[in-house]
PQR file with spaces between the fields and no chain letter, atoms N, CA, C, O and H, PARSE charges and radii, in Angstrom:
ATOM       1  N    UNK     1       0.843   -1.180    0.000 -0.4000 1.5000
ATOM       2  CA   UNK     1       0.000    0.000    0.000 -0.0000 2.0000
ATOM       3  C    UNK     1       0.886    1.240    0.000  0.5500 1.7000
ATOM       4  O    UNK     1       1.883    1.154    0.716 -0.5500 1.4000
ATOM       5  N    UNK     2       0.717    2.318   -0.636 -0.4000 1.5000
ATOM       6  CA   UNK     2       1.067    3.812   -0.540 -0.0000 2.0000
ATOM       7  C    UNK     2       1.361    3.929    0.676  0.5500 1.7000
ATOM       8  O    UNK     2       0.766    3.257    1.518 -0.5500 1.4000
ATOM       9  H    UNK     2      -0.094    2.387   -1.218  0.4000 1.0000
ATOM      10  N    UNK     3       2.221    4.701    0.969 -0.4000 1.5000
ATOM      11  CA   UNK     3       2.323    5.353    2.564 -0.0000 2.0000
ATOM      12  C    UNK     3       1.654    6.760    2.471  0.5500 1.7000
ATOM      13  O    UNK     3       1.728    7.237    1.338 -0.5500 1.4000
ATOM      14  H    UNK     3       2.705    5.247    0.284  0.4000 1.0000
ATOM      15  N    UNK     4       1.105    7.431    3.266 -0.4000 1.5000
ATOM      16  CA   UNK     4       0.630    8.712    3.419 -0.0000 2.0000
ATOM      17  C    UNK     4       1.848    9.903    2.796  0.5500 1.7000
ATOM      18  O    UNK     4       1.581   10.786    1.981 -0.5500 1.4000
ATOM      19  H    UNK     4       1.044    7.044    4.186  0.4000 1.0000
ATOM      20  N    UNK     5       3.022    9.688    3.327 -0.4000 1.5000
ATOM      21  CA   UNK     5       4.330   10.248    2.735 -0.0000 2.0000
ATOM      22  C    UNK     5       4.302    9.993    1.257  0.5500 1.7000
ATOM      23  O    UNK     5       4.344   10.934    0.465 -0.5500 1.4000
ATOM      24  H    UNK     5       3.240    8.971    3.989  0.4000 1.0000
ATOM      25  N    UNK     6       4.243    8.971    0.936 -0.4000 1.5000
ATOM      26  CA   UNK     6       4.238    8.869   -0.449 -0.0000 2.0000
ATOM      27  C    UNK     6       2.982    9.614   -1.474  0.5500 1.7000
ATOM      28  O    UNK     6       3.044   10.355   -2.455 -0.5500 1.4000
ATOM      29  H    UNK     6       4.208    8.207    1.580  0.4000 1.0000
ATOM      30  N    UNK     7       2.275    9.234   -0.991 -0.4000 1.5000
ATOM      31  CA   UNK     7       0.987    9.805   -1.932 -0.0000 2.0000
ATOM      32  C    UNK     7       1.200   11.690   -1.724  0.5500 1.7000
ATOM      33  O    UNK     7       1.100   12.420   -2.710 -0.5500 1.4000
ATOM      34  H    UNK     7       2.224    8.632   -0.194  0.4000 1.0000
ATOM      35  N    UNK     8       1.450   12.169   -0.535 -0.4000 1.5000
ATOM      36  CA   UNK     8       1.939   13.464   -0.427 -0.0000 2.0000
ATOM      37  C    UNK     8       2.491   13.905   -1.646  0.5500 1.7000
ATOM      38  O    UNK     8       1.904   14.568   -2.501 -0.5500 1.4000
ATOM      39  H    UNK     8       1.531   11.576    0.266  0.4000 1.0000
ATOM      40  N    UNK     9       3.895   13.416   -1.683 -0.4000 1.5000
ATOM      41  CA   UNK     9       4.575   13.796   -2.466 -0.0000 2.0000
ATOM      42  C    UNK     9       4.240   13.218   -4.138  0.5500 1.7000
ATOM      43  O    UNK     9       4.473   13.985   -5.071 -0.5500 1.4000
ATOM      44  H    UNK     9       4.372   12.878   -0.989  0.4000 1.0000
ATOM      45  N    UNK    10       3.898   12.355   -4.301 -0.4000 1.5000
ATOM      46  CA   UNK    10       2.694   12.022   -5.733 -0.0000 2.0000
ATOM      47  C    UNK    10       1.494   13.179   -5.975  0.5500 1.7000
ATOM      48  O    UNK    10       1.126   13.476   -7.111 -0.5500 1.4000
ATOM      49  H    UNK    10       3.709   11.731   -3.542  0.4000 1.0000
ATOM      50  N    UNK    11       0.953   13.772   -4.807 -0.4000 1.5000
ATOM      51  CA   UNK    11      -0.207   14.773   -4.759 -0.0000 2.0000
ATOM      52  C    UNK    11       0.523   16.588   -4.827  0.5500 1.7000
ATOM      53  O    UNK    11       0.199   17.587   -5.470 -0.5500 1.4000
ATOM      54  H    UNK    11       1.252   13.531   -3.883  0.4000 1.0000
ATOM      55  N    UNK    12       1.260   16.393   -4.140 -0.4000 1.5000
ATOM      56  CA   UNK    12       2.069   17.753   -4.354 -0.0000 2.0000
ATOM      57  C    UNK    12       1.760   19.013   -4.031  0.5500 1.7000
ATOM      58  O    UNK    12       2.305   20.073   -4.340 -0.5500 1.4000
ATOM      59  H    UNK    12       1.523   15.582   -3.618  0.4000 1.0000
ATOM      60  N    UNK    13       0.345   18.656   -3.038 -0.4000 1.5000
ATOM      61  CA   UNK    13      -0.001   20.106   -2.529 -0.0000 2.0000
ATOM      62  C    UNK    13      -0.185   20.160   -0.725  0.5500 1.7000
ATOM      63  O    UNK    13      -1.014   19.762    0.094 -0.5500 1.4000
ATOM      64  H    UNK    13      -0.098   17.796   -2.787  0.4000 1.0000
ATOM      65  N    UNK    14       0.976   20.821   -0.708 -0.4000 1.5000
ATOM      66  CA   UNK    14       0.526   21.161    0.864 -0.0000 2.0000
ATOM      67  C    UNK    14      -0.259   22.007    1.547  0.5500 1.7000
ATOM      68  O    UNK    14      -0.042   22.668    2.563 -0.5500 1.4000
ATOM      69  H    UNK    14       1.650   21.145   -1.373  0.4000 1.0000
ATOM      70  N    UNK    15      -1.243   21.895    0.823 -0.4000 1.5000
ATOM      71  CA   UNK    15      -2.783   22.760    1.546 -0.0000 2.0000
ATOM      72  C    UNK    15      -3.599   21.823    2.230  0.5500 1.7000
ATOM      73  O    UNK    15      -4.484   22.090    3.044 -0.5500 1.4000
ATOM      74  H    UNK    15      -1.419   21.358   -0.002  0.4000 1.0000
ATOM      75  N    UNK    16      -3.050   20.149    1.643 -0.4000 1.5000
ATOM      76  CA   UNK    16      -3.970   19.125    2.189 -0.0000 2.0000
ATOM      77  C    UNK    16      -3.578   18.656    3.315  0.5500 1.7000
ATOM      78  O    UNK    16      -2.369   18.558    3.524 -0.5500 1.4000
ATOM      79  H    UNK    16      -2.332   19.933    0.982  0.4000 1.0000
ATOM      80  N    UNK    17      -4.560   18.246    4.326 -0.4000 1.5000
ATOM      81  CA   UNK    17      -3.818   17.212    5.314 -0.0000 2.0000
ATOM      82  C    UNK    17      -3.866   16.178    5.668  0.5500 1.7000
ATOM      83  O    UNK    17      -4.956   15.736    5.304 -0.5500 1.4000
ATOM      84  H    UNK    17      -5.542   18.325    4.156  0.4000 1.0000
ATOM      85  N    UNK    18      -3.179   15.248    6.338 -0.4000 1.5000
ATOM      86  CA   UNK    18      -2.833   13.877    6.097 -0.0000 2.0000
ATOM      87  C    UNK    18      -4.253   13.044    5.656  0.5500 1.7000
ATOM      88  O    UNK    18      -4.258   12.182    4.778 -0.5500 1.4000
ATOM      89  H    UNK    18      -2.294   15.607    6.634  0.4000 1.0000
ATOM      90  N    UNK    19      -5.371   13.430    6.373 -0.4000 1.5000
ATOM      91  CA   UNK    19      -6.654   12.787    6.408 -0.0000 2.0000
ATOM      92  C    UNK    19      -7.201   12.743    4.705  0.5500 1.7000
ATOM      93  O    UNK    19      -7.636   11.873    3.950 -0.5500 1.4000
ATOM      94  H    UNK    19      -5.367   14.130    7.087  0.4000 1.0000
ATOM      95  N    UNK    20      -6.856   14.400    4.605 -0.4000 1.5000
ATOM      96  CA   UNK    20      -7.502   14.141    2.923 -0.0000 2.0000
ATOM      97  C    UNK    20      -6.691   13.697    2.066  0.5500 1.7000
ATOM      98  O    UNK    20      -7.227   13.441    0.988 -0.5500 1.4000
ATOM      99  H    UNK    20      -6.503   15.106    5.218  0.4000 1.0000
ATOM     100  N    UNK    21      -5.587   13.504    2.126 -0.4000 1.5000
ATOM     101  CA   UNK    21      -4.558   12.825    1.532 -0.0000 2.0000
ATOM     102  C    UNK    21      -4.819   11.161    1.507  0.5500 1.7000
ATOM     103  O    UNK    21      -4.638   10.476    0.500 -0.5500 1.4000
ATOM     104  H    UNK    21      -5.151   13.712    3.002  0.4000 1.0000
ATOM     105  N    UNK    22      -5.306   10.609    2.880 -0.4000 1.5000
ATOM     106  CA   UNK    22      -5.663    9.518    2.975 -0.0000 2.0000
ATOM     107  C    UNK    22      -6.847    8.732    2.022  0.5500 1.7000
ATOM     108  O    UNK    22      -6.944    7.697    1.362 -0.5500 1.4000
ATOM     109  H    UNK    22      -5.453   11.165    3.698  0.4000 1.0000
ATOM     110  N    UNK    23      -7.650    9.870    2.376 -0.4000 1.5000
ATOM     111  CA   UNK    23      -8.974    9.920    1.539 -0.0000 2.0000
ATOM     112  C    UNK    23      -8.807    9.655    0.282  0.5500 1.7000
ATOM     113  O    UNK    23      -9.256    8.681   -0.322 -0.5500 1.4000
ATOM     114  H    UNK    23      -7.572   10.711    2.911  0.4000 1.0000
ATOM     115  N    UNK    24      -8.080   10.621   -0.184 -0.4000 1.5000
ATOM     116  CA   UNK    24      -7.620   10.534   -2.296 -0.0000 2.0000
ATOM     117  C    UNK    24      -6.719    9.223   -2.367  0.5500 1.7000
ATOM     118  O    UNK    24      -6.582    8.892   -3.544 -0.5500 1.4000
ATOM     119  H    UNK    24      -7.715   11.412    0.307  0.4000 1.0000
ATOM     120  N    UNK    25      -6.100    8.421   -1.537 -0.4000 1.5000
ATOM     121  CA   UNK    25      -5.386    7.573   -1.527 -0.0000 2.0000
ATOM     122  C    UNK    25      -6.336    6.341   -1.384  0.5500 1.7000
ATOM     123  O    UNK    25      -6.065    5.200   -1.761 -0.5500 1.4000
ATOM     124  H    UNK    25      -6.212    8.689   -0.581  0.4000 1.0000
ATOM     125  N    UNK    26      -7.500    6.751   -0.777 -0.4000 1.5000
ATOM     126  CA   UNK    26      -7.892    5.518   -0.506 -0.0000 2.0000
ATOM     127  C    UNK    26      -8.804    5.268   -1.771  0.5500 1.7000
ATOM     128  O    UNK    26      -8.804    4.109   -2.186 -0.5500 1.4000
ATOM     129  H    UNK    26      -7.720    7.678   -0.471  0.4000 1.0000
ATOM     130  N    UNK    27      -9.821    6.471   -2.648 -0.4000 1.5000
ATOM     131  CA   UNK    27     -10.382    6.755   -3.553 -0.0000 2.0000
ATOM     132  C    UNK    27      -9.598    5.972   -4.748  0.5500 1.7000
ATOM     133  O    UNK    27     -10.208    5.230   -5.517 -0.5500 1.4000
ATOM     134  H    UNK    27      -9.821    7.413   -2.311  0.4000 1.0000
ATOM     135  N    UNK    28      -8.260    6.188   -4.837 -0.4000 1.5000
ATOM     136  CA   UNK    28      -7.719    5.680   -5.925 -0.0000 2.0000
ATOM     137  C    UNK    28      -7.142    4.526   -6.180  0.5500 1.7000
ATOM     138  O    UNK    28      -6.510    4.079   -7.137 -0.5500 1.4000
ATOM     139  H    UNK    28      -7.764    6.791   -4.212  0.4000 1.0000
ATOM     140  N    UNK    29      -7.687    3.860   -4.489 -0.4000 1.5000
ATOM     141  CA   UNK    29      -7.500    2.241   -5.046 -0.0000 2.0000
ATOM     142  C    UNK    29      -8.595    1.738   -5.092  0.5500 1.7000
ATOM     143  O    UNK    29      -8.550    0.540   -5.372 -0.5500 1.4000
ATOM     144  H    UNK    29      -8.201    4.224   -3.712  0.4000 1.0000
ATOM     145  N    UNK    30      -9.963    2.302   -4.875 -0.4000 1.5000
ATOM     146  CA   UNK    30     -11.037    1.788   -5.230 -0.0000 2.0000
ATOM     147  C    UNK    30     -11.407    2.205   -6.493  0.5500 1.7000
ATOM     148  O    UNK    30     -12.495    1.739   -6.831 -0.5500 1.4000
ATOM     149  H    UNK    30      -9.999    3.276   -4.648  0.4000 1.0000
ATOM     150  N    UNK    31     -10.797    3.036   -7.436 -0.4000 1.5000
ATOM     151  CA   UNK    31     -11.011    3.503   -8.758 -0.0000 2.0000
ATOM     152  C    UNK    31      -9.950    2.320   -9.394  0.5500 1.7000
ATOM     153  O    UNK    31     -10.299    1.789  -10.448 -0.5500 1.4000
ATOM     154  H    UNK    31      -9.913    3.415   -7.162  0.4000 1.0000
ATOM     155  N    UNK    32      -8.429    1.829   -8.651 -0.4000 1.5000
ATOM     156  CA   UNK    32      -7.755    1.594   -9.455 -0.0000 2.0000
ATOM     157  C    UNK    32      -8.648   -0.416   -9.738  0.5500 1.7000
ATOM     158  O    UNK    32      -8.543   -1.117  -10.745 -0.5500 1.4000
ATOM     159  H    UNK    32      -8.146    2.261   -7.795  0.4000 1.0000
ATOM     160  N    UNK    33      -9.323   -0.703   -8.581 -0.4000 1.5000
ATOM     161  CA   UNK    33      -9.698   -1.940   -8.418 -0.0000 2.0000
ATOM     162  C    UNK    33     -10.806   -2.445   -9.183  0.5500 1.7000
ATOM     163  O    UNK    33     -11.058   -3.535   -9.697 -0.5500 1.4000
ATOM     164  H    UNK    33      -9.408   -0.133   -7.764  0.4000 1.0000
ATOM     165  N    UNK    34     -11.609   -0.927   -9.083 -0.4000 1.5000
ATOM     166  CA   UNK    34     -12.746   -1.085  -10.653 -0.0000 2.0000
ATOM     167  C    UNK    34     -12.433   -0.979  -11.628  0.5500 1.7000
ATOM     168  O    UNK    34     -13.244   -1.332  -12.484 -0.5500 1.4000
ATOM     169  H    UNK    34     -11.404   -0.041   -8.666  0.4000 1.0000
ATOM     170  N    UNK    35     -10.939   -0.378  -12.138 -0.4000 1.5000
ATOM     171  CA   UNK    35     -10.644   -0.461  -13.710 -0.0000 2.0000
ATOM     172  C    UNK    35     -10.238   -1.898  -14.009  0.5500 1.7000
ATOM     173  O    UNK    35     -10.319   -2.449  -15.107 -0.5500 1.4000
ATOM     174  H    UNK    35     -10.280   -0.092  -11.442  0.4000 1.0000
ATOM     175  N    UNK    36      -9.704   -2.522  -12.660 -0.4000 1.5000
ATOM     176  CA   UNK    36      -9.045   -3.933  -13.262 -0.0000 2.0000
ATOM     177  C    UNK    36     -10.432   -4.625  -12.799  0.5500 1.7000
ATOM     178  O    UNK    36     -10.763   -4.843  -13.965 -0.5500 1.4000
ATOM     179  H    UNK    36      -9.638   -2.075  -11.768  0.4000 1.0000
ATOM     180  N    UNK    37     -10.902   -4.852  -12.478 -0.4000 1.5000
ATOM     181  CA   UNK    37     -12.018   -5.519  -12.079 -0.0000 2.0000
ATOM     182  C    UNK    37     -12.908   -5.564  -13.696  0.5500 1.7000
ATOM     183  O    UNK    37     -13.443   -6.592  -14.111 -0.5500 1.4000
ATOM     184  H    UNK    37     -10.633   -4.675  -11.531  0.4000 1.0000
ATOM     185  N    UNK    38     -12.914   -4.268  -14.432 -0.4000 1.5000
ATOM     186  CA   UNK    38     -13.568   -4.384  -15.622 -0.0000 2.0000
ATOM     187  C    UNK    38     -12.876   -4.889  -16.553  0.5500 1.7000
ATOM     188  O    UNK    38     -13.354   -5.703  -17.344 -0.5500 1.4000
ATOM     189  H    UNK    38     -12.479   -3.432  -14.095  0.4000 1.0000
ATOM     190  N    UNK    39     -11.136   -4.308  -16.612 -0.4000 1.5000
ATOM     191  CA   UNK    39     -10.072   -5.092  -17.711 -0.0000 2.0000
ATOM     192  C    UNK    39     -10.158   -6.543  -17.265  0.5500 1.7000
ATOM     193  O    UNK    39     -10.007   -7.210  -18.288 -0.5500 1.4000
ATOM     194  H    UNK    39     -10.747   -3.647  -15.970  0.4000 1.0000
ATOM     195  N    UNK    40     -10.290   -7.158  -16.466 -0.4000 1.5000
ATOM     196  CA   UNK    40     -10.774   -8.519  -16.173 -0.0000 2.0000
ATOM     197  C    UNK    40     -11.665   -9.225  -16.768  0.5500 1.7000
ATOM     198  O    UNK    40     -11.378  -10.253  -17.382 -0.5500 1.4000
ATOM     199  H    UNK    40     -10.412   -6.616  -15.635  0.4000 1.0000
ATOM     200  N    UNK    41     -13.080   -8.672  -16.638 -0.4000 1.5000
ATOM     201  CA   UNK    41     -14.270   -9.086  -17.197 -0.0000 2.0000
ATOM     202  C    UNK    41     -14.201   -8.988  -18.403  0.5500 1.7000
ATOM     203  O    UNK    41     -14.795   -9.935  -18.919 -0.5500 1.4000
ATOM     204  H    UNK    41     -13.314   -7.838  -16.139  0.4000 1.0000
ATOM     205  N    UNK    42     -13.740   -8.265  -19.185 -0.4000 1.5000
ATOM     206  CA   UNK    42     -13.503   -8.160  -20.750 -0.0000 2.0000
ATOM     207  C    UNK    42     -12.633   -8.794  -21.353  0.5500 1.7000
ATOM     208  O    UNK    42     -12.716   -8.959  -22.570 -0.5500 1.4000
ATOM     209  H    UNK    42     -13.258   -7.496  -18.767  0.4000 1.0000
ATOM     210  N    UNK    43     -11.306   -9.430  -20.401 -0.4000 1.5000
ATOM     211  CA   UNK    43     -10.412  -10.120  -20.761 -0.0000 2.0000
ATOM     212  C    UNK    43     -11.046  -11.929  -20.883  0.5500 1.7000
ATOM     213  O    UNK    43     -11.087  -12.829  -21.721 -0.5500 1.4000
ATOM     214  H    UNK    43     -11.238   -9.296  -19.412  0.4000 1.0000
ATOM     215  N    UNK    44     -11.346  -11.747  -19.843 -0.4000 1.5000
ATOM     216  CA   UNK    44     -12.488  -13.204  -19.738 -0.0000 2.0000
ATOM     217  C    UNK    44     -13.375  -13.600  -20.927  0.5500 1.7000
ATOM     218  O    UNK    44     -13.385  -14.646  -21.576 -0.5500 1.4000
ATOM     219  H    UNK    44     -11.314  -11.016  -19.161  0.4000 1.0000
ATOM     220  N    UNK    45     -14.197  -12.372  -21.051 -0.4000 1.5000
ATOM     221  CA   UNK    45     -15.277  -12.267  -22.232 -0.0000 2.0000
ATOM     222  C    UNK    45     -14.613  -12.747  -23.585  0.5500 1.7000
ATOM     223  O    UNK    45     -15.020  -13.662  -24.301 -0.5500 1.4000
ATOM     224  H    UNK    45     -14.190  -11.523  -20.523  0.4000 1.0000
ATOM     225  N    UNK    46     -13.496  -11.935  -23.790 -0.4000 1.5000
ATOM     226  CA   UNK    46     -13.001  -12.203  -25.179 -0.0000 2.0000
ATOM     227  C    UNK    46     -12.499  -13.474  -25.290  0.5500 1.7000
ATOM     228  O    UNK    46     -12.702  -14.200  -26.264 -0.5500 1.4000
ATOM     229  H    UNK    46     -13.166  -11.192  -23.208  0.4000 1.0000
ATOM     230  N    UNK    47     -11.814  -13.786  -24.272 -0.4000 1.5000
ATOM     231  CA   UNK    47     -11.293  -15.491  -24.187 -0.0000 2.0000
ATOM     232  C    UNK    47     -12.809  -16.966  -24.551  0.5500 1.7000
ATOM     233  O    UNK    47     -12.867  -18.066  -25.100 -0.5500 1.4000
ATOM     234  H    UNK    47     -11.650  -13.197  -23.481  0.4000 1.0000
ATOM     235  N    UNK    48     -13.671  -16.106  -23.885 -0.4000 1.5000
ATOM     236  CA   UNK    48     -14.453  -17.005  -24.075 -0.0000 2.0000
ATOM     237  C    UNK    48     -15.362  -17.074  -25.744  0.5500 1.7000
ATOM     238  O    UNK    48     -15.677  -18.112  -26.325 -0.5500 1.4000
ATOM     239  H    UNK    48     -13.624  -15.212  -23.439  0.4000 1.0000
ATOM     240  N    UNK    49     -15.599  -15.783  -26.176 -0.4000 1.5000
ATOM     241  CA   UNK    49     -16.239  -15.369  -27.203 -0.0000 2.0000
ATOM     242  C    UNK    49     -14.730  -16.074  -28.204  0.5500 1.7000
ATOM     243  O    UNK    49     -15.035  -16.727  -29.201 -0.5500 1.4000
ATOM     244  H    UNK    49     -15.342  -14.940  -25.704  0.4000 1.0000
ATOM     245  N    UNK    50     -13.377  -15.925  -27.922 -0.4000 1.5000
ATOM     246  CA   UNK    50     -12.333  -16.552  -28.693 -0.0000 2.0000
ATOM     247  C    UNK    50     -12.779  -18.368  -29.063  0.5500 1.7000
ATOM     248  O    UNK    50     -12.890  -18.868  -30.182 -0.5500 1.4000
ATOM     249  H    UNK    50     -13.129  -15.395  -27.111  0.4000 1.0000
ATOM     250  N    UNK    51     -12.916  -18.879  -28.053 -0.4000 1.5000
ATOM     251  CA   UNK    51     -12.768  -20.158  -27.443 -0.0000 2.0000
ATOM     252  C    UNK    51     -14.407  -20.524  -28.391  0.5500 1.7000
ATOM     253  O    UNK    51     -14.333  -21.202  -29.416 -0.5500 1.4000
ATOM     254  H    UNK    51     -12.826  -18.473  -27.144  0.4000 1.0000
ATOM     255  N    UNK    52     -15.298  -20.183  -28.074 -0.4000 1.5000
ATOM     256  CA   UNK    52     -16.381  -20.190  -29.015 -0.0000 2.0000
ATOM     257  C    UNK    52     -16.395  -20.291  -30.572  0.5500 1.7000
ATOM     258  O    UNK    52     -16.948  -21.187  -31.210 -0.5500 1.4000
ATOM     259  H    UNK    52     -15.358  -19.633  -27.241  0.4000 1.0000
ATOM     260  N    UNK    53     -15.646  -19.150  -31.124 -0.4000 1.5000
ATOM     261  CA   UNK    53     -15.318  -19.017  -32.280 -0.0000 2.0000
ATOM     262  C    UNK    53     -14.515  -20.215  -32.835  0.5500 1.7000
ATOM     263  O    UNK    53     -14.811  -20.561  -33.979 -0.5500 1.4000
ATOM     264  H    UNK    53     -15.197  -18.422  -30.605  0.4000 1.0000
ATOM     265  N    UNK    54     -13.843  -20.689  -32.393 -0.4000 1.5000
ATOM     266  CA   UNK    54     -12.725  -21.903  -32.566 -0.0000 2.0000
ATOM     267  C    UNK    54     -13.837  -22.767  -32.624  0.5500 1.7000
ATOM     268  O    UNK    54     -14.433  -22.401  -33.637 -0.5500 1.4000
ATOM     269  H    UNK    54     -13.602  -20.409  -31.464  0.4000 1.0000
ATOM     270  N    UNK    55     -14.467  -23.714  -32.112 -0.4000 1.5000
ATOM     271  CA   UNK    55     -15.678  -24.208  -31.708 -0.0000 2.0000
ATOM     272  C    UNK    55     -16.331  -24.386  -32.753  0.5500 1.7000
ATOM     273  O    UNK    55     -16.819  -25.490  -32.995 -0.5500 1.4000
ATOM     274  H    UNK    55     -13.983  -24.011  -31.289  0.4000 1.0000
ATOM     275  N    UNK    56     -16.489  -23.200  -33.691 -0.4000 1.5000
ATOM     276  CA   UNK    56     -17.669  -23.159  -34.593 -0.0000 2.0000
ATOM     277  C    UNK    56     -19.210  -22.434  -34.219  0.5500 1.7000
ATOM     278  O    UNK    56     -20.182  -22.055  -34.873 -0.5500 1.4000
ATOM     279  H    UNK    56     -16.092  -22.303  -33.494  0.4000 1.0000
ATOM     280  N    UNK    57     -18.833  -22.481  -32.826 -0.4000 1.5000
ATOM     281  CA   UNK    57     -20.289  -22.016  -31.970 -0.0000 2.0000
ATOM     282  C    UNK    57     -20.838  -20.245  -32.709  0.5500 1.7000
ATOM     283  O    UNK    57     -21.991  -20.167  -33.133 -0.5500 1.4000
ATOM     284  H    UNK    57     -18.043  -22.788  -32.295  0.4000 1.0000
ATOM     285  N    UNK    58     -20.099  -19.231  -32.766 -0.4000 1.5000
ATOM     286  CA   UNK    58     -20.365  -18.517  -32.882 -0.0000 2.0000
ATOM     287  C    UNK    58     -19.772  -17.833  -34.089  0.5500 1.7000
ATOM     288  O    UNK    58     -18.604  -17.459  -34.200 -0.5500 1.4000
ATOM     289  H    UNK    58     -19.162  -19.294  -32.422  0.4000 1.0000
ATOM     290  N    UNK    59     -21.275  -17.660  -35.468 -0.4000 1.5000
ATOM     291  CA   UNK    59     -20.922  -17.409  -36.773 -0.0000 2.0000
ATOM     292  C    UNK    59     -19.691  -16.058  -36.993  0.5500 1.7000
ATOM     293  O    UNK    59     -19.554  -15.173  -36.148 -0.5500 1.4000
ATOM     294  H    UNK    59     -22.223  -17.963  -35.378  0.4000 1.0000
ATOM     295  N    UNK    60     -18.980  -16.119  -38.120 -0.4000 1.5000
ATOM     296  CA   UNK    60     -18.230  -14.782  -38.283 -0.0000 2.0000
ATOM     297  C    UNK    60     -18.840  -14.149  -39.211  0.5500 1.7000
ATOM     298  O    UNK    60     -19.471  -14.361  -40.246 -0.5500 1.4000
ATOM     299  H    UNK    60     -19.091  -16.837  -38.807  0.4000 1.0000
ATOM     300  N    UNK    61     -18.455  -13.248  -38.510 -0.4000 1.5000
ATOM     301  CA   UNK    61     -19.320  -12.084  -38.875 -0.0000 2.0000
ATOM     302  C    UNK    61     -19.601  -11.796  -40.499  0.5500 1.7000
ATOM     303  O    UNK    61     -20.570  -11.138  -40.878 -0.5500 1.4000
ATOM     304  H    UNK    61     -17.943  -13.076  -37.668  0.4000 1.0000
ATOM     305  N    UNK    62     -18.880  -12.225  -41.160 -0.4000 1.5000
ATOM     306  CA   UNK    62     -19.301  -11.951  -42.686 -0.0000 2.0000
ATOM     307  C    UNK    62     -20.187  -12.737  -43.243  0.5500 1.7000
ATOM     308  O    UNK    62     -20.740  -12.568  -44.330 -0.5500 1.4000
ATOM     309  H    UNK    62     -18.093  -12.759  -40.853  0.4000 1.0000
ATOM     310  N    UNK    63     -20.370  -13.894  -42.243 -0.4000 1.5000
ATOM     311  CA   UNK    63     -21.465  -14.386  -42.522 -0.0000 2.0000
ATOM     312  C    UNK    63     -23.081  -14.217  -42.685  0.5500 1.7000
ATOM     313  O    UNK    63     -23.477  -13.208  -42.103 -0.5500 1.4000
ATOM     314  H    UNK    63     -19.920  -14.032  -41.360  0.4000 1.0000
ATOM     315  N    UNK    64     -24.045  -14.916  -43.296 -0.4000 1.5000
ATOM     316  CA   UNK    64     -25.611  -14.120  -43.127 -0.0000 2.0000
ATOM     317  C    UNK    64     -25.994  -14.977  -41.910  0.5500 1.7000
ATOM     318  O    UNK    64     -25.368  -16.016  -41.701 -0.5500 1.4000
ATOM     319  H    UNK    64     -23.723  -15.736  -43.768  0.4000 1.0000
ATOM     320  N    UNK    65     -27.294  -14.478  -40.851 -0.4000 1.5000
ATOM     321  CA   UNK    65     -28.251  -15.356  -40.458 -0.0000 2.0000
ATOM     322  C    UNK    65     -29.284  -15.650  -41.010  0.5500 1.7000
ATOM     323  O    UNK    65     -29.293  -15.093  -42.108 -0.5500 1.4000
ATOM     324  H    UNK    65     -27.802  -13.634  -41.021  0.4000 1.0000
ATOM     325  N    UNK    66     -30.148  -16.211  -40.857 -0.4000 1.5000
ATOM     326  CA   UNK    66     -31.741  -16.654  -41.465 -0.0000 2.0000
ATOM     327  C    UNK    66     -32.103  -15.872  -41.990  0.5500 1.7000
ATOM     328  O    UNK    66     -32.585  -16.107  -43.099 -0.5500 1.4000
ATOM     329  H    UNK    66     -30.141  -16.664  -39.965  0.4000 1.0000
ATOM     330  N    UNK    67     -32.077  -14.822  -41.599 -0.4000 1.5000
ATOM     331  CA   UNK    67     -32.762  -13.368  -42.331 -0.0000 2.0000
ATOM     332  C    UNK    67     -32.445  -12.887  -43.545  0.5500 1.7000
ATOM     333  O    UNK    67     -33.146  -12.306  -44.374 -0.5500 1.4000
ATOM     334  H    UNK    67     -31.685  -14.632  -40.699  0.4000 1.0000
ATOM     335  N    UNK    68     -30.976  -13.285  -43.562 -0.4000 1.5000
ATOM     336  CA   UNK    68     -30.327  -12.514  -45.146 -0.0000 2.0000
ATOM     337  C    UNK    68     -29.325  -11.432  -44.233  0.5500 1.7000
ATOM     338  O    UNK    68     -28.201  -11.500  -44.731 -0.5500 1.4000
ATOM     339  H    UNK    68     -30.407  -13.758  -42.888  0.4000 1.0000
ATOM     340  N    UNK    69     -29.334  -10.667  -43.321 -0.4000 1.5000
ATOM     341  CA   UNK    69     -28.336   -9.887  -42.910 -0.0000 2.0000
ATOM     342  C    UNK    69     -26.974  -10.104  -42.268  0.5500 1.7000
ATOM     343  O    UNK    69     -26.916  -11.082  -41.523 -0.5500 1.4000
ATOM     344  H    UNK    69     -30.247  -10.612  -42.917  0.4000 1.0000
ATOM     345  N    UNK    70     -26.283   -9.652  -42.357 -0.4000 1.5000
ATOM     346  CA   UNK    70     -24.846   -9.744  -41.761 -0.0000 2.0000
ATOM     347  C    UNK    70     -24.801   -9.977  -40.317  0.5500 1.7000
ATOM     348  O    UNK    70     -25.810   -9.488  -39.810 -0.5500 1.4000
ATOM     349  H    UNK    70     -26.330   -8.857  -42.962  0.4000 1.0000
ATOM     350  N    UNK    71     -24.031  -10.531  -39.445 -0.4000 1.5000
ATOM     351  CA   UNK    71     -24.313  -10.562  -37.961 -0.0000 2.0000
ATOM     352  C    UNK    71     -23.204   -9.512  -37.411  0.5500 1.7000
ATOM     353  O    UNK    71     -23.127   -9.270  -36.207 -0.5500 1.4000
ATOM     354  H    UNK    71     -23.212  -10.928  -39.857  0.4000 1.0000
């Protein structure tokens, strides 16, 4: 984890004090945990939508469905 010292000097303004410093520190590992939390889910997704495709399961796209249109 960040030390309070550290994020200080990453933040660079000494108008703040330790508490709100803490605060933006703590904010930005719950921002940093939802970006990977989503690069996760999408990494997953594509593996699986990959893994499908191999399969045969899921048409490419230049292909038609029943309808006559492109998918």
């Amino acid at each position: 984890m960040l030390s309070i010292e550290r994020a200080k000097e990453l933040i660079n303004d000494p108008k703040l004090s330790d508490k709100q410093i803490e605060e933006i520190r703590n904010q930005m590992y719950m921002l940093s945990e939802f970006i990977f939390e989503q690069w996760m889910a999408e990494r997953n997704k594509a593996k699986e939508n990959k893994k499908k495709t191999e399969r045969g399961m899921v048409p490419d796209r230049n292909t038609k469905n029943r309808i006559g249109r492109a998918t």
